[in-house]
C-alpha positions, 0 to 999 in steps of 0.5 A: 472516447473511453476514460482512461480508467476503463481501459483496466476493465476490458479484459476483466470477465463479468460475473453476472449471468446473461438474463433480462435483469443485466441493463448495465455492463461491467465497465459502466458500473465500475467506471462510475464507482471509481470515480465517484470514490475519487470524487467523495462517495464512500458507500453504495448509495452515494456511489449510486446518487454521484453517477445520477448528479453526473450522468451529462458527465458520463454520457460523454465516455460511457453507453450507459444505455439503461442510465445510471445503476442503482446501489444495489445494482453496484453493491451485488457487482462488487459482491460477485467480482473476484478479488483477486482478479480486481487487483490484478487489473488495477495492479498492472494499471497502477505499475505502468505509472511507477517509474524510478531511476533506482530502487522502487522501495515498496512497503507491504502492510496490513489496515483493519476496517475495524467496523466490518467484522470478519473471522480472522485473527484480526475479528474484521476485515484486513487488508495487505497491500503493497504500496510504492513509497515514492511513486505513492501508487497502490501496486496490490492488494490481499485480503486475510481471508477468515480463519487465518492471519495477515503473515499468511497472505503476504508470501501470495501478495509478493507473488503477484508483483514485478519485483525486480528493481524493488527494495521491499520494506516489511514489518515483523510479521512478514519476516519469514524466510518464504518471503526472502526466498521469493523477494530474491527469485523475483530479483528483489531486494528485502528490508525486514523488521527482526523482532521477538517472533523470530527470536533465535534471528532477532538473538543473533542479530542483537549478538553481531552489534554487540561482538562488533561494539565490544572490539571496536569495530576492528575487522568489520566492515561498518556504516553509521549515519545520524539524523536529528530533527526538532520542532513543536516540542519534540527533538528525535534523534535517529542513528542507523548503524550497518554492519555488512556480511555478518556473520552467526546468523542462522542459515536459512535466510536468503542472501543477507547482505547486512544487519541494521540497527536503529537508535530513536532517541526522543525528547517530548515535551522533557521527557526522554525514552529510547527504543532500538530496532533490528532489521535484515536486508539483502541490499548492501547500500550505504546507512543513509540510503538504508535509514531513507528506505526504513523511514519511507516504510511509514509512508504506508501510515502517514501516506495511506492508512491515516488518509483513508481513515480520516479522509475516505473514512474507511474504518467506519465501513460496515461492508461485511460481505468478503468479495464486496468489502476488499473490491471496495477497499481496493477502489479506495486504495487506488483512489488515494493513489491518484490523488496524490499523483496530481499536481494540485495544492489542498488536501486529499479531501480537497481534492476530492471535493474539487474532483467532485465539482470540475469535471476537468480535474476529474479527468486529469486524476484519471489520467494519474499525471500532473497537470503540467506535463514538464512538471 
């Protein structure tokens, strides 16, 4: 009986050529990689000493005819896979677990492994992933390659994704009219940040609101929603405004349906500041569905990057080499993804650890479902 992990690697071609040095296949080397990363390994050698310390566990579903790899064994696989075709695998996995009953809200965003130097315009290794805020599911991944930048890459993320269905949240850098042209031709919705690298957009945006405030609203139609949150010390108040079928902006930006605005007021320890934010979008909902949207795009932050950080310590990483560093980095993505699919009380590094130590909640990761199939 396979694991349920090894199914992403059947079809996937192996790099390696056929001599007598090839003792361990594909699916072995990366089936035991990924559970190793979900059970607490973050490099090579410890990838390596967790498949020796649970070899009995991985007789159970792996030939493994010449035992466990070495780490350099491991470390040259992920060298020569493609990572594009990595992705695509564990995207296809990962999509068949995201289900909705709306809108799947997906944000796209970039992370730096700030110790693994690169030549990009970031000076390290970046990654641009897509993540789907509510089913907290890594749907896929670029890497900036060297020499160019993260707004670049994304239009190629985009392409690779089933859009259709999803409302796709992106950050300043990915406001490009490409990347609206494609959301829409893959029957997607778009939430964009406007901000000053579009200037001749984020002026007409800001120049909607104010023809709007200095009537009254009359003639336009208009949604407000305001939220107020309080505690340790800190009182933010968030007011999202939504101005539908605006009009003067410049025509090149496919199907806005609408402009938002929103006004963070906040209140730390007596001291106040106030920022505003623009946005676009070809979603027509409601100001409240729209602030959800904008407030679960951080959840690529706080759901993600923090974790990986802190809990799989990937900024400590050094893999320099490019196709090793984004399959590994693509390991650990999925790895938190499944983790917080489980139903389990405890951290993610909690996790981790019990994943380590009971075989059996190993198994229920894996199988990215809760432990309790009514739950």
């Amino acid at each position: 009986m396979p694991l349920p992990i090894a199914t992403v690697f059947t079809d996937l071609s192996d790099p390696r050529a056929d001599t007598a040095n090839k003792l361990h296949t594909r699916t072995d080397i990366l089936t035991i990689a990924v559970c190793a990363t979900i059970g607490g390994a973050n490099g090579w050698e410890q990838i390596a000493e967790y498949g020796r310390r649970k070899e009995a566990f991985f007789r159970r579903f792996l030939a493994l005819e010449n035992g466990i790899p070495s780490h350099d064994t491991f470390y040259r696989v992920f060298t020569l896979l493609e990572p594009a075709a990595f992705a695509q695998r564990f995207a296809q996995w990962m999509a068949a677990a995201c289900e909705s009953t709306g809108l799947i809200p997906i944000a796209i965003d970039g992370k730096s492994s700030r110790r693994a130097k690169r030549s990009n315009a970031t000076g390290c290794l970046h990654v641009v992933r897509a993540w789907a805020t509510t089913n907290h599911l890594t749907l896929g991944q670029v890497v900036v390659p060297d020499g160019t930048n993260e707004i670049g890459v994304i239009a190629d993320l985009l392409q690779t994704l089933d859009l259709a269905g999803a409302i796709v949240t992106i950050d300043a850098a990915g406001c490009q009219t490409e990347n609206t042209r494609l959301i829409r031709e893959g029957k997607g919705h778009y939430l964009l940040t406007v901000k000053g690298n579009q200037p001749t957009l984020h002026e007409a945006v800001q120049a909607v609101f104010e023809r709007a405030d200095a009537t009254g609203h009359q003639g336009v139609r208009f949604d407000h929603h305001t939220t107020v949150e309080e505690g340790h010390g800190r009182q933010e108040e968030r007011s999202v405004a939504v101005i539908y079928e605006p009009k003067g902006l410049p025509p090149d930006w496919r199907d806005v349906a609408a402009v938002v605005s929103v006004l963070r007021e906040r209140v730390v320890n007596g001291k106040a500041t106030t920022t505003v934010h623009f946005y676009l979008t070809s979603y027509a909902g409601t100001a409240q569905e729209i602030a959800e949207i904008i407030r679960g795009h951080w959840e690529i932050e706080n759901g993600l990057h923090w974790i990986l950080d802190v809990a799989f310590r990937e900024d400590e990483s050094r893999t320099r080499d490019f196709n090793a560093g984004a399959n590994l980095a693509l390991v650990r993505r999925v790895a938190v993804s499944l983790l917080k699919r489980v139903k389990a009380k405890g951290s993610i590094e909690t996790r981790r650890l019990i994943a380590a130590w009971d075989d059996e909640f190993l198994l229920q990761v894996l199988q990215g479902s809760p432990d309790d199939p009514s739950a």
